[in-house]
N, C-alpha and C positions, 0 to 999 in steps of 0.2 A: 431185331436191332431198332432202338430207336431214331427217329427222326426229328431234329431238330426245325423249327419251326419259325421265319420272320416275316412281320409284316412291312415291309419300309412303307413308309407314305412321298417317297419322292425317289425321280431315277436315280438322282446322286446313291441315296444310299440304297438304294436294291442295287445297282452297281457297284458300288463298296462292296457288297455282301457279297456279291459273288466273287470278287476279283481276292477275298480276303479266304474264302471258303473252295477257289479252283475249282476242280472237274465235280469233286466229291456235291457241289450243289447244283440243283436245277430252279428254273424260273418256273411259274406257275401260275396259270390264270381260270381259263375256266377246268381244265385236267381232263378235257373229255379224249385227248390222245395221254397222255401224261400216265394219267392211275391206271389206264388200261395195260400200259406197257408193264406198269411197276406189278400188275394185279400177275403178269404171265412174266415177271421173271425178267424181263428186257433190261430195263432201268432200276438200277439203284442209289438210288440218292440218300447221303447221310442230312443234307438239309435240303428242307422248301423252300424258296423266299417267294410268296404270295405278293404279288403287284397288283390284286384288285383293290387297294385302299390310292395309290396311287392316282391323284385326281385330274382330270383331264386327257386322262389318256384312251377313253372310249368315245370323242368327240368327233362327229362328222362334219366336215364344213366344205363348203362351196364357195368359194371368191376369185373375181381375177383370171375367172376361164381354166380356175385350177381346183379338182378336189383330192382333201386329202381327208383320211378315213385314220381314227387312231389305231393301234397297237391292239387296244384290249374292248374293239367296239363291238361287238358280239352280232353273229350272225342273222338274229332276227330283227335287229335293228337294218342292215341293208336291206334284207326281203321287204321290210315295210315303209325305208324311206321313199317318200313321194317323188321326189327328182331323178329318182334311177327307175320308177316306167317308162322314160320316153328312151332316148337315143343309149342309153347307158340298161338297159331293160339286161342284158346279159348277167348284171351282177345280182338281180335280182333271181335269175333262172338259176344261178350256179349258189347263191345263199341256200335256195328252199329247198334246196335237194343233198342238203348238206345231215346227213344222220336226220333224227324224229324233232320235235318241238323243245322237247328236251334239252337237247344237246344243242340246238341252235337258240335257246336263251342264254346258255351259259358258255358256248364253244365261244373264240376270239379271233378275228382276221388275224392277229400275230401268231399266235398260237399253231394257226393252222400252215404259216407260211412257213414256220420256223421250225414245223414238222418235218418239214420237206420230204412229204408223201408223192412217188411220183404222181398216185391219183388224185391229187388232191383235186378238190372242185372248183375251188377259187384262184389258182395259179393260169389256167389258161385263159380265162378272162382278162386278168392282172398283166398277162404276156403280150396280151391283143391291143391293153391300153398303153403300152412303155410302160407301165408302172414303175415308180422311183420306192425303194425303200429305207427307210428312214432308220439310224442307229444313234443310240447313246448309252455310252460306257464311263469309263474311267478315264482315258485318254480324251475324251469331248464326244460330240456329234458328227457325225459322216453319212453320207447317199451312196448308196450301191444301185444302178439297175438289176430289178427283179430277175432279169436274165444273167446277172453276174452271181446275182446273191442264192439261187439254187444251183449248187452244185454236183447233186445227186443224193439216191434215196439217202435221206435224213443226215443229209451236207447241207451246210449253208456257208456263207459269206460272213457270218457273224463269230464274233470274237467271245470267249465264254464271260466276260463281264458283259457284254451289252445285251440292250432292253431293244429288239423294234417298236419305234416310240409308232410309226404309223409307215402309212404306203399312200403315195400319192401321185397322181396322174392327171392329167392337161384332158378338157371336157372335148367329146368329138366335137369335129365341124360341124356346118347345118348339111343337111341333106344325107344322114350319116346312119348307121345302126347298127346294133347289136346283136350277136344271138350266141347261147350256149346252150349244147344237147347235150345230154349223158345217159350211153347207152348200161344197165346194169344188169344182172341178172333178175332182178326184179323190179317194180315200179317205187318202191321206197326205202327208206335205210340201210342202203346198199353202199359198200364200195363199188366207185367205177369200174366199169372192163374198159371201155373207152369215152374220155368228155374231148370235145369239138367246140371252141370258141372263133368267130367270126368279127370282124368289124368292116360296113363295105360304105363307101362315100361314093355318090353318085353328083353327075357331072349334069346340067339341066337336059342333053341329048341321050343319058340313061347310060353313058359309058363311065365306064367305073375309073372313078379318079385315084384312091387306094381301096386295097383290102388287105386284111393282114388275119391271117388263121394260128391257134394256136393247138396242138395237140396235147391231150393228159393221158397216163397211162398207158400210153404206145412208146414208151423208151424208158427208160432208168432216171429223166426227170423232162417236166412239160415242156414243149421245144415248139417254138417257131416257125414257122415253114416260108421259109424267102421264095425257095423255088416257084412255091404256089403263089405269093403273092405279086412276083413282078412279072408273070404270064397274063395275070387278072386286071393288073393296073393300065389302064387307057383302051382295054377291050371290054367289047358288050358281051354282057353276062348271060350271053345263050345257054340253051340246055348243055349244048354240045360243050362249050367251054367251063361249066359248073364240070360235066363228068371229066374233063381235062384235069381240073384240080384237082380229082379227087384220087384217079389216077399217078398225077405224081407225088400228092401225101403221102400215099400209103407207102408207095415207094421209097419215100424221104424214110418215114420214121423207123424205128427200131424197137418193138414187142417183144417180150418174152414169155413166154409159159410159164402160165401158172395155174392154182386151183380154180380160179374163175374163167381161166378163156386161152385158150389155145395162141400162140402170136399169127397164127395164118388165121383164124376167125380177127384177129384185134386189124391187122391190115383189111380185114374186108368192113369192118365196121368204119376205120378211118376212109375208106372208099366211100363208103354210105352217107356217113354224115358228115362230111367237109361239104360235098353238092346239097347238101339240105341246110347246112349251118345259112349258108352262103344267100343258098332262096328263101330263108325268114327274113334274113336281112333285107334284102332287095324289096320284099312286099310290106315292110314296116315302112321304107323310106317311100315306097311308090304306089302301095295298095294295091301292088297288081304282081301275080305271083309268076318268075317268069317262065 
């Protein structure tokens, strides 16, 4: 069958197109989830509409204590911007481990949210920072939080006409850090078994003022862990209260069996790496690992 094919150069009208063309079209940017579905029979779409002529919408910008990252900015772009080594170092852990070099010149922060892979690499990070998502359709512009806008595997928040123009999130405090771990069955081009994102704020006497943990691939979509972070908040980050956390993560989340990893190995893995997310963070902000 063939495939019809548009390029709009502006969200109005890749908007139009799709709202004119319903289910039967898909949006398209770099396709590195997209063709593979279509390659195994997943996805069938009678039209493309290609949004990389779309100008502006792979722009990174930082103002205001606010960054916002576009739609269509492509994964090796965050690994190498310069501002996200320091307190923000997580987006860069969770970009480079995102598929080979390949796929991260061409794969899209949108693209990947809009997957909504519970593994996805960049959601647990994105969970850790409030990340806000950004939509525009036919009916105008609107913000969902990242936590409304996944609603499970390859659910979103998003309307079939709209475009995620970007996602954007309020820069940590001072004295603050990041870390994201992902454990896979091998050291590269792996899906997740389980990714572990952290953010910890330390108080000048070293007692944690927030932390806030996000889990990938230990439930049906990346979640949150409140439990763990209001046991964390105004206590010192001893060894014993790292294994505390990690203990009631695993507890929290919710794994399932699959070809990659058993759900009783994926809860021992969230055991694992919540108390190690937790202690990069603490020796990025303090040098000292505790």
């Amino acid at each position: 069958m063939a495939i019809e094919y548009f390029e709009p150069t502006s969200v109005a009208e890749a908007a139009a197109l799709a709202a004119r063309f319903g289910a039967s079209a898909s949006f398209i940017a770099g396709g590195t989830d997209l063709v593979i579905q279509m390659r195994r029979g997943l996805r069938h779409p009678a039209q493309l509409i290609d949004l990389q002529r779309i100008a502006g919408l792979d722009a990174i910008a930082i103002a205001g204590g606010q960054i916002r990252i576009g739609g269509l900015t492509r994964h090796r772009a965050i690994e190498r911007h310069p501002y996200f080594r320091a307190s923000l170092h997580a987006l860069v852990e969770s970009a480079e481990v995102i598929g080979g070099f390949q796929v991260r010149n061409v794969g899209t922060v949108g693209g990947n949210l809009c997957n909504a892979s519970p593994a996805a690499d960049l959601s647990p990070i994105l969970l850790v920072l409030d990340a806000t998502v950004h939509l525009a359709g036919t009916g105008g512009e609107r913000t969902l939080p990242l936590a409304d806008f996944l609603q499970g595997p390859g659910r979103t928040g998003r309307a079939p006409d709209e475009l995620l123009t970007a996602v954007s999130c309020a820069v940590p405090p001072p004295a603050s850090a990041t870390a994201f771990i992902k454990q896979g069955r091998r050291a590269a081009m792996e899906i997740s078994v389980v990714g572990v994102a952290a953010l910890v704020t330390l108080a000048a006497d070293g007692r944690c003022l927030d932390a806030r943990i996000a889990v990938g691939a230990a439930a049906p979509q990346a979640l949150r862990m409140p439990a763990v972070e209001s046991v964390l908040r105004g206590a010192a980050l001893s060894e014993a209260a790292l294994a505390e956390a990690g203990r009631i993560a695993a507890a929290a989340c919710a794994p399932l069996s699959d070809v990659r990893a058993s759900a009783a190995y994926r809860r021992h893995l969230v055991r694992v790496l919540v108390p190690r997310a937790l202690r990069r963070c603490v020796q990025r902000v303090t040098g000292v690992t505790p």
